[in-house]
mmCIF file of the N, C-alpha and C atoms, coordinates in Angstrom:
data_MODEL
# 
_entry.id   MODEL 
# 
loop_
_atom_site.group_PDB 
_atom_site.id 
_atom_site.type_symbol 
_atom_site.label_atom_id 
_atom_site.label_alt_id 
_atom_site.label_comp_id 
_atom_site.label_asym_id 
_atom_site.label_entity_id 
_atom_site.label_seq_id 
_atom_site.pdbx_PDB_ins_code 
_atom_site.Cartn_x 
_atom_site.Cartn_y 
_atom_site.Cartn_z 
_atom_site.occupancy 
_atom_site.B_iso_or_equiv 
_atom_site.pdbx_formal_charge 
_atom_site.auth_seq_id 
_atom_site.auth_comp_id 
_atom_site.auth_asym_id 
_atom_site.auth_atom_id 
_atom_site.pdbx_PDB_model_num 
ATOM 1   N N  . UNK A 1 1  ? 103.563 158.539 130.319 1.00 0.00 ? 1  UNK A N  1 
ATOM 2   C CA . UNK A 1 1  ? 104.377 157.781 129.391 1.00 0.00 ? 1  UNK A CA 1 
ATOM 3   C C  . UNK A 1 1  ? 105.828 157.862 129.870 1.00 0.00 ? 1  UNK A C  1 
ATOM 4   N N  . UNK A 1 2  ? 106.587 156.693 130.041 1.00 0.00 ? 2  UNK A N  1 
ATOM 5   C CA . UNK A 1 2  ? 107.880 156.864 130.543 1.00 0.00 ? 2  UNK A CA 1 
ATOM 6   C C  . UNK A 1 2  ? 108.881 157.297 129.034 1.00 0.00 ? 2  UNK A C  1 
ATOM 7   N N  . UNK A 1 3  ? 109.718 157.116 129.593 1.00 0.00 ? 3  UNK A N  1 
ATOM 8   C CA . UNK A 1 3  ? 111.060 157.968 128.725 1.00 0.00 ? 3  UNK A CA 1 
ATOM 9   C C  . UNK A 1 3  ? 111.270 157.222 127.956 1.00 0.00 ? 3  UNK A C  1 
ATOM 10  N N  . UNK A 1 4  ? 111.443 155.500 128.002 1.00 0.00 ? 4  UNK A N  1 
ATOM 11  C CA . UNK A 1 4  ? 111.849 155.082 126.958 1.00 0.00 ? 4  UNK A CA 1 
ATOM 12  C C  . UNK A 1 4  ? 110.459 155.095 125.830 1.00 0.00 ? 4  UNK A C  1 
ATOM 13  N N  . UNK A 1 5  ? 109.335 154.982 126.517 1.00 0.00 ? 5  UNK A N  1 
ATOM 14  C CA . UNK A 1 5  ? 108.033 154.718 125.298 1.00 0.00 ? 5  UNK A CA 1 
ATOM 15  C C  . UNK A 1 5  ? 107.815 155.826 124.582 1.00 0.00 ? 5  UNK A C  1 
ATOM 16  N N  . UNK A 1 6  ? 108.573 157.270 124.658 1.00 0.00 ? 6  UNK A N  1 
ATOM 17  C CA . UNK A 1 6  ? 108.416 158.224 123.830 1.00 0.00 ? 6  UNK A CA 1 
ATOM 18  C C  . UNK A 1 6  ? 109.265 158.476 122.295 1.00 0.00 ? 6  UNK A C  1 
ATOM 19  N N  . UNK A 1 7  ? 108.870 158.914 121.436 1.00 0.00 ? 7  UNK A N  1 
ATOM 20  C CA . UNK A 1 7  ? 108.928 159.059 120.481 1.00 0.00 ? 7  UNK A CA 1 
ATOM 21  C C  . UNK A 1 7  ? 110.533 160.287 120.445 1.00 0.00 ? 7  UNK A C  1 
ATOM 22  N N  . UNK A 1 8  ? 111.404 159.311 119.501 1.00 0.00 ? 8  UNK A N  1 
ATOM 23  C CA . UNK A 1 8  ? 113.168 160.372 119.705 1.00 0.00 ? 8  UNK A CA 1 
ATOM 24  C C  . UNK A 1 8  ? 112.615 161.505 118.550 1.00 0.00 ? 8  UNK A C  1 
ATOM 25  N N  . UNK A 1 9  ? 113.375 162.721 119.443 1.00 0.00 ? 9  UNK A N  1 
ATOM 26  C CA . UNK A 1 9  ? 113.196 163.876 118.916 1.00 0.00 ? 9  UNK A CA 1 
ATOM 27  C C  . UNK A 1 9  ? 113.117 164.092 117.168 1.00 0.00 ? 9  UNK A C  1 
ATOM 28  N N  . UNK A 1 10 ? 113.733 162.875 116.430 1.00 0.00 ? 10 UNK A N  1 
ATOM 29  C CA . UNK A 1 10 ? 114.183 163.073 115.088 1.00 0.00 ? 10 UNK A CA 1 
ATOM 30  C C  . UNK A 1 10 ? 112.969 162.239 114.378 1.00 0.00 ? 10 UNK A C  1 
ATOM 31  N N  . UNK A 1 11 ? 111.976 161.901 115.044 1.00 0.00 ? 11 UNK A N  1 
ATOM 32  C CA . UNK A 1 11 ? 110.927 161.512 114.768 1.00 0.00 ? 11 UNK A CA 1 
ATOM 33  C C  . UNK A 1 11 ? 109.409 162.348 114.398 1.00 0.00 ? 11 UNK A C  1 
ATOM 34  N N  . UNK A 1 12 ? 108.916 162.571 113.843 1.00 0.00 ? 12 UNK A N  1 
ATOM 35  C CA . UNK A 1 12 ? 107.771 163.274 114.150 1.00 0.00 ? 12 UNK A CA 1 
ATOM 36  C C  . UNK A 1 12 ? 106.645 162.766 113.957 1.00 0.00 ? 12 UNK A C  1 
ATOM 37  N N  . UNK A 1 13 ? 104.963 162.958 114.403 1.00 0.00 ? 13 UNK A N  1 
ATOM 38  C CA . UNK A 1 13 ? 104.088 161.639 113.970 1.00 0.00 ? 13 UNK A CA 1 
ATOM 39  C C  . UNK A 1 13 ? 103.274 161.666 112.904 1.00 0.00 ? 13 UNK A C  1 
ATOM 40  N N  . UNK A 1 14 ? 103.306 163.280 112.330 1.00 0.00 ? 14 UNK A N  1 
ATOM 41  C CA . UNK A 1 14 ? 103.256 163.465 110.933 1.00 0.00 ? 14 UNK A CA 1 
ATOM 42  C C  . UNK A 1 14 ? 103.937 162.872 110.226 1.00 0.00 ? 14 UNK A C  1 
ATOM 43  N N  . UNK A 1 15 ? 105.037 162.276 110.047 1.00 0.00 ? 15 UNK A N  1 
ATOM 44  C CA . UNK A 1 15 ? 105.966 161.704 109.442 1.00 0.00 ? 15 UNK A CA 1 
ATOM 45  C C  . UNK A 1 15 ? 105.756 160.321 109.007 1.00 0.00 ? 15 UNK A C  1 
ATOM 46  N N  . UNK A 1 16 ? 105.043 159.814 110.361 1.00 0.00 ? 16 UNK A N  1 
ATOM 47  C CA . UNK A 1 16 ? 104.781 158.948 109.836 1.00 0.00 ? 16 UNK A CA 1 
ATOM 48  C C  . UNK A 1 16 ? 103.569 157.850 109.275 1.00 0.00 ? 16 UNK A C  1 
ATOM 49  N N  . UNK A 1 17 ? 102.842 158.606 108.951 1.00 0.00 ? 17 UNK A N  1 
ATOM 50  C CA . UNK A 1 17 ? 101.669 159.075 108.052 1.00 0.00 ? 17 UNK A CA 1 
ATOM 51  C C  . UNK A 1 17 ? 100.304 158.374 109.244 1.00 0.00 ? 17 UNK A C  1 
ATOM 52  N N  . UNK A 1 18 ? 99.407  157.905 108.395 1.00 0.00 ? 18 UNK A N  1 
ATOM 53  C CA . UNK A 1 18 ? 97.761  157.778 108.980 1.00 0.00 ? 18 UNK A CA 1 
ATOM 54  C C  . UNK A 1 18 ? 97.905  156.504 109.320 1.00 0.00 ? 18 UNK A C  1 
ATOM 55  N N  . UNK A 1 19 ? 97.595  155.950 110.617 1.00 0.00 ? 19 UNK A N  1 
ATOM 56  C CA . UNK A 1 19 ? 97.351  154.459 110.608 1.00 0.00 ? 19 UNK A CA 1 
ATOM 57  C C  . UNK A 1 19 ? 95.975  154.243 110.395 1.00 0.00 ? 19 UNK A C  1 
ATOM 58  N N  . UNK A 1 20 ? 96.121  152.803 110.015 1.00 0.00 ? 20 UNK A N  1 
ATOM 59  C CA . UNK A 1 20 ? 94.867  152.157 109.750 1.00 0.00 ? 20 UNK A CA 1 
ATOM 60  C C  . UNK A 1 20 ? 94.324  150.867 111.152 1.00 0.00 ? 20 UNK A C  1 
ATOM 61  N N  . UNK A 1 21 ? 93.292  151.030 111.370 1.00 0.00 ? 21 UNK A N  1 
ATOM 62  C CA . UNK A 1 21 ? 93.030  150.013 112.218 1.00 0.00 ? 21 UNK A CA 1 
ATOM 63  C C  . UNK A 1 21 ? 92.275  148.900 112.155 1.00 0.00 ? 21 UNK A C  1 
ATOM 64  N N  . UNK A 1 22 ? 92.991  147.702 112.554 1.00 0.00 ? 22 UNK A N  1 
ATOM 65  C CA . UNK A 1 22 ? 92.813  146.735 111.380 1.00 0.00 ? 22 UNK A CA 1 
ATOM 66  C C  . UNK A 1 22 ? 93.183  146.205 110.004 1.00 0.00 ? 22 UNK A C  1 
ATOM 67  N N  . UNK A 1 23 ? 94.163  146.736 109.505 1.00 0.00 ? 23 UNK A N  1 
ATOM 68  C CA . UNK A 1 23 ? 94.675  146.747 108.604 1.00 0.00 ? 23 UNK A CA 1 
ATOM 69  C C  . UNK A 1 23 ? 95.394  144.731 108.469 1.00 0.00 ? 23 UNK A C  1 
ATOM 70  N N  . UNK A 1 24 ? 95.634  144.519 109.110 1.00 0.00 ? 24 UNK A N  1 
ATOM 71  C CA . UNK A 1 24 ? 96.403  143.433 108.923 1.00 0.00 ? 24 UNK A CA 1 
ATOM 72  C C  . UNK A 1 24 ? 95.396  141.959 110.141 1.00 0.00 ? 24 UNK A C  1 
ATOM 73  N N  . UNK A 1 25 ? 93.916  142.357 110.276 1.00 0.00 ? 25 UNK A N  1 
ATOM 74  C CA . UNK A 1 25 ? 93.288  141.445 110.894 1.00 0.00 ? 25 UNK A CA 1 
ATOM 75  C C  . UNK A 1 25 ? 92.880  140.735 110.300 1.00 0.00 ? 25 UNK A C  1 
ATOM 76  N N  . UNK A 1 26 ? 92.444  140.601 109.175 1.00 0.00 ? 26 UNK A N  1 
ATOM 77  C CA . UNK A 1 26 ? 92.305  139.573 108.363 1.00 0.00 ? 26 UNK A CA 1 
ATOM 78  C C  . UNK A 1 26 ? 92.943  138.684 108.359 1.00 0.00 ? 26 UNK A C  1 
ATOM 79  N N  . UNK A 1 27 ? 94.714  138.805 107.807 1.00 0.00 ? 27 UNK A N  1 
ATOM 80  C CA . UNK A 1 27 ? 95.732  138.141 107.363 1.00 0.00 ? 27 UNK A CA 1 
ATOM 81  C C  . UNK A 1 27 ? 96.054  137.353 108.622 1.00 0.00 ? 27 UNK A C  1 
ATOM 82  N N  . UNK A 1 28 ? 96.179  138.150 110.078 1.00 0.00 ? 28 UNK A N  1 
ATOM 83  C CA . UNK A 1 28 ? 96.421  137.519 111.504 1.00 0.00 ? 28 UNK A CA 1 
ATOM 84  C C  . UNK A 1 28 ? 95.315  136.265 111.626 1.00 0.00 ? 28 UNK A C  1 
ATOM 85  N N  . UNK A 1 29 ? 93.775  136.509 111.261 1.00 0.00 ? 29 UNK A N  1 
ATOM 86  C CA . UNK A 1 29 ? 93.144  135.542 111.777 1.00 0.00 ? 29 UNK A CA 1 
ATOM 87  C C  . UNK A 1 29 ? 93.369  134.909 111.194 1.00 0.00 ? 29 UNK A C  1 
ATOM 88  N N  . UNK A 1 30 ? 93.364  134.406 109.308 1.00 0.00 ? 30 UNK A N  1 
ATOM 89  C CA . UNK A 1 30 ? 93.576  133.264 108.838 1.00 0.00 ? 30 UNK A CA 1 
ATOM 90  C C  . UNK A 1 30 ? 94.983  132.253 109.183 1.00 0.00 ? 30 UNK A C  1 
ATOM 91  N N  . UNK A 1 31 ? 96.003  133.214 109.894 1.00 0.00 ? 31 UNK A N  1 
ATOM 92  C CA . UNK A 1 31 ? 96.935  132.363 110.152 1.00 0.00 ? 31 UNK A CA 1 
ATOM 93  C C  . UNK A 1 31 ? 97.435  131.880 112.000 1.00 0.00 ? 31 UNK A C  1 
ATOM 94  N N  . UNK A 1 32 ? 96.156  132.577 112.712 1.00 0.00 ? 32 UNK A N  1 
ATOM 95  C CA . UNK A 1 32 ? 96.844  132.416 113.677 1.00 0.00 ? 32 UNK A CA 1 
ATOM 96  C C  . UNK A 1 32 ? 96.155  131.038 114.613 1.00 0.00 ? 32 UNK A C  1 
ATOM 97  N N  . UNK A 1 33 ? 96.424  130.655 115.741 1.00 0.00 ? 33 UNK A N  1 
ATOM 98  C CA . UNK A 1 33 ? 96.079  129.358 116.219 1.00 0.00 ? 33 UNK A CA 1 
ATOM 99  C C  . UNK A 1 33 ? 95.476  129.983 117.372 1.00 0.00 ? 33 UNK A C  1 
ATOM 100 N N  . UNK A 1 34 ? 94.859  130.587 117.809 1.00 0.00 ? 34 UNK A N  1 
ATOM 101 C CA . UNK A 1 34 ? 94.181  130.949 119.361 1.00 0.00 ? 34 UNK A CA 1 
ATOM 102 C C  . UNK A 1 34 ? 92.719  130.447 119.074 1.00 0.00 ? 34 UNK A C  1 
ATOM 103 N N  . UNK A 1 35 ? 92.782  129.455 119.645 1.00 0.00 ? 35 UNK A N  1 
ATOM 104 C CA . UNK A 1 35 ? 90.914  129.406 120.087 1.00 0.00 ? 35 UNK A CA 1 
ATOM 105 C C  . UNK A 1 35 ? 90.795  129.551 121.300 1.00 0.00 ? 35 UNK A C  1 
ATOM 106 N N  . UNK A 1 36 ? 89.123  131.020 121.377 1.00 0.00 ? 36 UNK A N  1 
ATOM 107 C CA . UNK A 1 36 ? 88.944  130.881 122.438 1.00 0.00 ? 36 UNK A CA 1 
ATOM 108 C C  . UNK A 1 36 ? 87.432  130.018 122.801 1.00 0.00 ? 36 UNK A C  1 
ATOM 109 N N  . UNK A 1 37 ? 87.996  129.567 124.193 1.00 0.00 ? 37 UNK A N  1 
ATOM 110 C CA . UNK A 1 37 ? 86.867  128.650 124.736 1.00 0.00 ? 37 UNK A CA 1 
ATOM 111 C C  . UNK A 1 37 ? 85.654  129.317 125.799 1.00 0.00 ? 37 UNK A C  1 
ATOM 112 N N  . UNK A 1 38 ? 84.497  128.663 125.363 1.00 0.00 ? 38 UNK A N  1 
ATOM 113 C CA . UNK A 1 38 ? 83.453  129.122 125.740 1.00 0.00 ? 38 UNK A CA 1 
ATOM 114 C C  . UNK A 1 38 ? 83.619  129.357 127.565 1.00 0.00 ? 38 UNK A C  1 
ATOM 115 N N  . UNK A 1 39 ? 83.427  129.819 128.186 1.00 0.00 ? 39 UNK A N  1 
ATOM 116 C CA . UNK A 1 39 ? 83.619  130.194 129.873 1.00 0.00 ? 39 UNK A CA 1 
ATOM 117 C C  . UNK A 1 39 ? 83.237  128.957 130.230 1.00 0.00 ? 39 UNK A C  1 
ATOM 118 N N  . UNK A 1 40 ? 82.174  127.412 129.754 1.00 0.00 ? 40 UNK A N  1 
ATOM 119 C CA . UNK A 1 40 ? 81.874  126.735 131.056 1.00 0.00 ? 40 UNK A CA 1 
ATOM 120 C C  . UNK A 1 40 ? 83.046  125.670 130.196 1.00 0.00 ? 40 UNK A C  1 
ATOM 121 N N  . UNK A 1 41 ? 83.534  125.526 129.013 1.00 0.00 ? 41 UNK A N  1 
ATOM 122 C CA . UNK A 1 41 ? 84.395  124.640 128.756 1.00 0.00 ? 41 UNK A CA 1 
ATOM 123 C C  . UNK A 1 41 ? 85.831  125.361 129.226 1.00 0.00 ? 41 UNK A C  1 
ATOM 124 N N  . UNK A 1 42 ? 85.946  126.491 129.711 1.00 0.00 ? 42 UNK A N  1 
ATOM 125 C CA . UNK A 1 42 ? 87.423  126.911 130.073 1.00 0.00 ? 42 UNK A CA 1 
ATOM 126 C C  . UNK A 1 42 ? 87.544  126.547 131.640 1.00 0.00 ? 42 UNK A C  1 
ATOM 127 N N  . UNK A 1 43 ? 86.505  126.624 132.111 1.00 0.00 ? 43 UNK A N  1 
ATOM 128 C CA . UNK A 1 43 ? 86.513  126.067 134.053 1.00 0.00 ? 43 UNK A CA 1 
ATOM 129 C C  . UNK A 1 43 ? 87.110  124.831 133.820 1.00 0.00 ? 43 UNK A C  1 
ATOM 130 N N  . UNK A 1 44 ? 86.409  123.700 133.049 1.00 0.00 ? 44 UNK A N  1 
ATOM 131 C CA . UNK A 1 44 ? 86.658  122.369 132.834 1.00 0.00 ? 44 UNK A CA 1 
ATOM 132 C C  . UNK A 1 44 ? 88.237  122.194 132.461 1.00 0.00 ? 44 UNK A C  1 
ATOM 133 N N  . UNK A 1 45 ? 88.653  122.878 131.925 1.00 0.00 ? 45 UNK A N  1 
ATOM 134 C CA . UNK A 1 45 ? 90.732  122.824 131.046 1.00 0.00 ? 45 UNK A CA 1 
ATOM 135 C C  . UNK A 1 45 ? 90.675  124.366 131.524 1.00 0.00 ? 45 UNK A C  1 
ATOM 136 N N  . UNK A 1 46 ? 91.546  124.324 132.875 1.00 0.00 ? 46 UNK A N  1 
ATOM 137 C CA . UNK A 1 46 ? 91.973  125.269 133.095 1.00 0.00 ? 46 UNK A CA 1 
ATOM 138 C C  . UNK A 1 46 ? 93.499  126.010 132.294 1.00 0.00 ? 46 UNK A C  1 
ATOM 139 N N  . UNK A 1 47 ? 94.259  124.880 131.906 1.00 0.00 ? 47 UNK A N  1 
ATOM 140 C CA . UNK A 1 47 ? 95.141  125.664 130.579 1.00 0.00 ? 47 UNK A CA 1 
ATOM 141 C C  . UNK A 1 47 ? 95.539  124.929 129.547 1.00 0.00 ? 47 UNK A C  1 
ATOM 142 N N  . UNK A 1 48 ? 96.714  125.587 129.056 1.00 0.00 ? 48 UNK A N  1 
ATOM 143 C CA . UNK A 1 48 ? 96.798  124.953 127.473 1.00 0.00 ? 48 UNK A CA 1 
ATOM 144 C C  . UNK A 1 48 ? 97.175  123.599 127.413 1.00 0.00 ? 48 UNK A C  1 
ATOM 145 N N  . UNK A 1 49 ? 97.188  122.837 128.634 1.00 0.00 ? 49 UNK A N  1 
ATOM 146 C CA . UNK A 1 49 ? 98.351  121.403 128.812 1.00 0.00 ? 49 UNK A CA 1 
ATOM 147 C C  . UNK A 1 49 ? 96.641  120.198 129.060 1.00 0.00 ? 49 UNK A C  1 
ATOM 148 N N  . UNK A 1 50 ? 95.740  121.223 129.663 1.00 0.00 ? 50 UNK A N  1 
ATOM 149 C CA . UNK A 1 50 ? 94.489  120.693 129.895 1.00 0.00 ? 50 UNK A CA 1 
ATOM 150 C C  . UNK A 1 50 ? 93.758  120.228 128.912 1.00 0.00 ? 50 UNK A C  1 
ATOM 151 N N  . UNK A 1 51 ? 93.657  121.360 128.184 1.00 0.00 ? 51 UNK A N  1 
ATOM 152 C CA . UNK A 1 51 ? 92.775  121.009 126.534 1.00 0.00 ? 51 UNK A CA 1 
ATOM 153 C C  . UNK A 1 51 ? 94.199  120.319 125.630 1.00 0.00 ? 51 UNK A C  1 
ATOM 154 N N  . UNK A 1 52 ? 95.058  120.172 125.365 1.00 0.00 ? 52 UNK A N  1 
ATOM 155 C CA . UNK A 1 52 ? 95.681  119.379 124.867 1.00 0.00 ? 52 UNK A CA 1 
ATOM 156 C C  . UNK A 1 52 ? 95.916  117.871 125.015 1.00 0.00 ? 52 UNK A C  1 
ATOM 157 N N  . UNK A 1 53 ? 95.619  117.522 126.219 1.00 0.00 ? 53 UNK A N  1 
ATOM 158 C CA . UNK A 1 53 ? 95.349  116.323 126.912 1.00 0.00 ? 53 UNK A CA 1 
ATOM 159 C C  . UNK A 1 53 ? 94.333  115.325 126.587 1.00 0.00 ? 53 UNK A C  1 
ATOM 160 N N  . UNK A 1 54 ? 93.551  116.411 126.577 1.00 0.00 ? 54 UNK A N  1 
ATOM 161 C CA . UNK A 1 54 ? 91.912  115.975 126.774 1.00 0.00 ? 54 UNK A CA 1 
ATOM 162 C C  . UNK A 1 54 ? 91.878  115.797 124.793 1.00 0.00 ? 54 UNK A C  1 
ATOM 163 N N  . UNK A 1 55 ? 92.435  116.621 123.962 1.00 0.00 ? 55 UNK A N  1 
ATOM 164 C CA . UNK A 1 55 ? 91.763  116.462 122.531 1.00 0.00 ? 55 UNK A CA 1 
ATOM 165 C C  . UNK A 1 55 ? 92.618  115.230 122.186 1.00 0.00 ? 55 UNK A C  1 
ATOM 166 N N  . UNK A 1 56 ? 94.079  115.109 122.860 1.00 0.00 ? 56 UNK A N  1 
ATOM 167 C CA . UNK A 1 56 ? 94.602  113.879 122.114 1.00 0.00 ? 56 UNK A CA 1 
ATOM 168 C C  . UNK A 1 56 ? 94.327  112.547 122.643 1.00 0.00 ? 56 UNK A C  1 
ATOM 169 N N  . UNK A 1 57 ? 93.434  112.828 123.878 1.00 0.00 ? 57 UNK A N  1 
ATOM 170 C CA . UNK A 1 57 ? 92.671  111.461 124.027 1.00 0.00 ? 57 UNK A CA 1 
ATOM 171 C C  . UNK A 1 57 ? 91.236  110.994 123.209 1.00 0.00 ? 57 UNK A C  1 
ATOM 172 N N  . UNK A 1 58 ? 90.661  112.274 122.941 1.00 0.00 ? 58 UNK A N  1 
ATOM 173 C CA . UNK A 1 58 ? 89.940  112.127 122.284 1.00 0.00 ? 58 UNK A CA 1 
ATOM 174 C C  . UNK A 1 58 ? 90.210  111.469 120.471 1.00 0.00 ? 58 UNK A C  1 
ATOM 175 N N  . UNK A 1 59 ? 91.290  112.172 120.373 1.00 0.00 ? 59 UNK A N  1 
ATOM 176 C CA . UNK A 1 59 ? 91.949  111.855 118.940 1.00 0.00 ? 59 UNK A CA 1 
ATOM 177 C C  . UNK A 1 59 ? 92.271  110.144 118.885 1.00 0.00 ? 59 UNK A C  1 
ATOM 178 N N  . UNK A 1 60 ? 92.961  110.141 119.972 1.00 0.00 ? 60 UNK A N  1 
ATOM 179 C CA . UNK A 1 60 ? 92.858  108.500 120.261 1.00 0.00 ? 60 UNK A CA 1 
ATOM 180 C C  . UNK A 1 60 ? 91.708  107.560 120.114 1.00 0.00 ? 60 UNK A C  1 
ATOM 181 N N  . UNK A 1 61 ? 90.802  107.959 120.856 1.00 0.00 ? 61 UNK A N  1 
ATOM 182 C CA . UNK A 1 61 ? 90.023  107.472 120.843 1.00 0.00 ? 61 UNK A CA 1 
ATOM 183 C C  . UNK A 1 61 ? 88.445  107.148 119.549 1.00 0.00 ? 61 UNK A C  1 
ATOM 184 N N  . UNK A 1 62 ? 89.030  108.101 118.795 1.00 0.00 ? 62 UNK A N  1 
ATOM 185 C CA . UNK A 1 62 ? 88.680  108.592 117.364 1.00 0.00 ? 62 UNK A CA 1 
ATOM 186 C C  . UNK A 1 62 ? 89.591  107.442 116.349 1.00 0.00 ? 62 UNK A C  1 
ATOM 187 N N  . UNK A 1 63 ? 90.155  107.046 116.411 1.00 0.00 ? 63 UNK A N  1 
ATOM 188 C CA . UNK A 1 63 ? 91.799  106.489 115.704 1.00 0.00 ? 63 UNK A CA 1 
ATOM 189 C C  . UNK A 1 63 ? 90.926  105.083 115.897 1.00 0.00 ? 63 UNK A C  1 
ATOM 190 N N  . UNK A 1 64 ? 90.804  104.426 117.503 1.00 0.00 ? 64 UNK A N  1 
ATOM 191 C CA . UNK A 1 64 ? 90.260  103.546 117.838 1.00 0.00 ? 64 UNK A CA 1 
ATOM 192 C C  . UNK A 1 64 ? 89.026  102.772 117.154 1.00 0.00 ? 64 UNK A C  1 
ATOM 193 N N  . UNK A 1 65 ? 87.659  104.082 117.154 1.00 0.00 ? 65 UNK A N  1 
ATOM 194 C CA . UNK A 1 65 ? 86.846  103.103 116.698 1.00 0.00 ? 65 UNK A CA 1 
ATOM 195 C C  . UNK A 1 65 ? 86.732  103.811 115.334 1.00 0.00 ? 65 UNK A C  1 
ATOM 196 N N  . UNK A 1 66 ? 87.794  104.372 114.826 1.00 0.00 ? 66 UNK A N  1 
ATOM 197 C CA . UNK A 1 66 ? 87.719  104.599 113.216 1.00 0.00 ? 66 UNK A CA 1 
ATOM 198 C C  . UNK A 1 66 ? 87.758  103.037 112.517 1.00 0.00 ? 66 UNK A C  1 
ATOM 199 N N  . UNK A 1 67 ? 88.390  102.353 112.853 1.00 0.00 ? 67 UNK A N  1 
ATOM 200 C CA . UNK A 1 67 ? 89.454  100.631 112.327 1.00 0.00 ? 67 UNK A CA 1 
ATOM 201 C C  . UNK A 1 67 ? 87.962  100.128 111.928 1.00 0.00 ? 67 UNK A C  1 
# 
């Protein structure tokens, strides 16, 4: 552990009581935006500019024969 990642002397880790793990995964998933993609659809959109491309053509094309 380097020097800055240690804990200052006026600290102690009794102090600062029991963590919980998981405590706040719930609240993260309902708000967060990461989907992950299945391995043979992630070869296909190699990044985030790929699958964004590809859904707003699709969205387009959704728009299209919605009329």
């Amino acid at each position: 552990m380097s020097k800055s990642e240690e804990m200052r002397a006026q600290y102690r880790r009794e102090d600062l009581g029991k963590g919980v793990r998981g405590k706040y995964l719930d609240r993260f998933q309902e708000s967060s935006n990461v989907v992950v993609l299945d391995e043979d659809v992630a070869k296909a959109f190699p990044n985030s500019q790929a699958v964004n491309e590809a859904l707003r053509g699709l969205l387009q094309l959704a728009h299209r024969t919605d009329v």
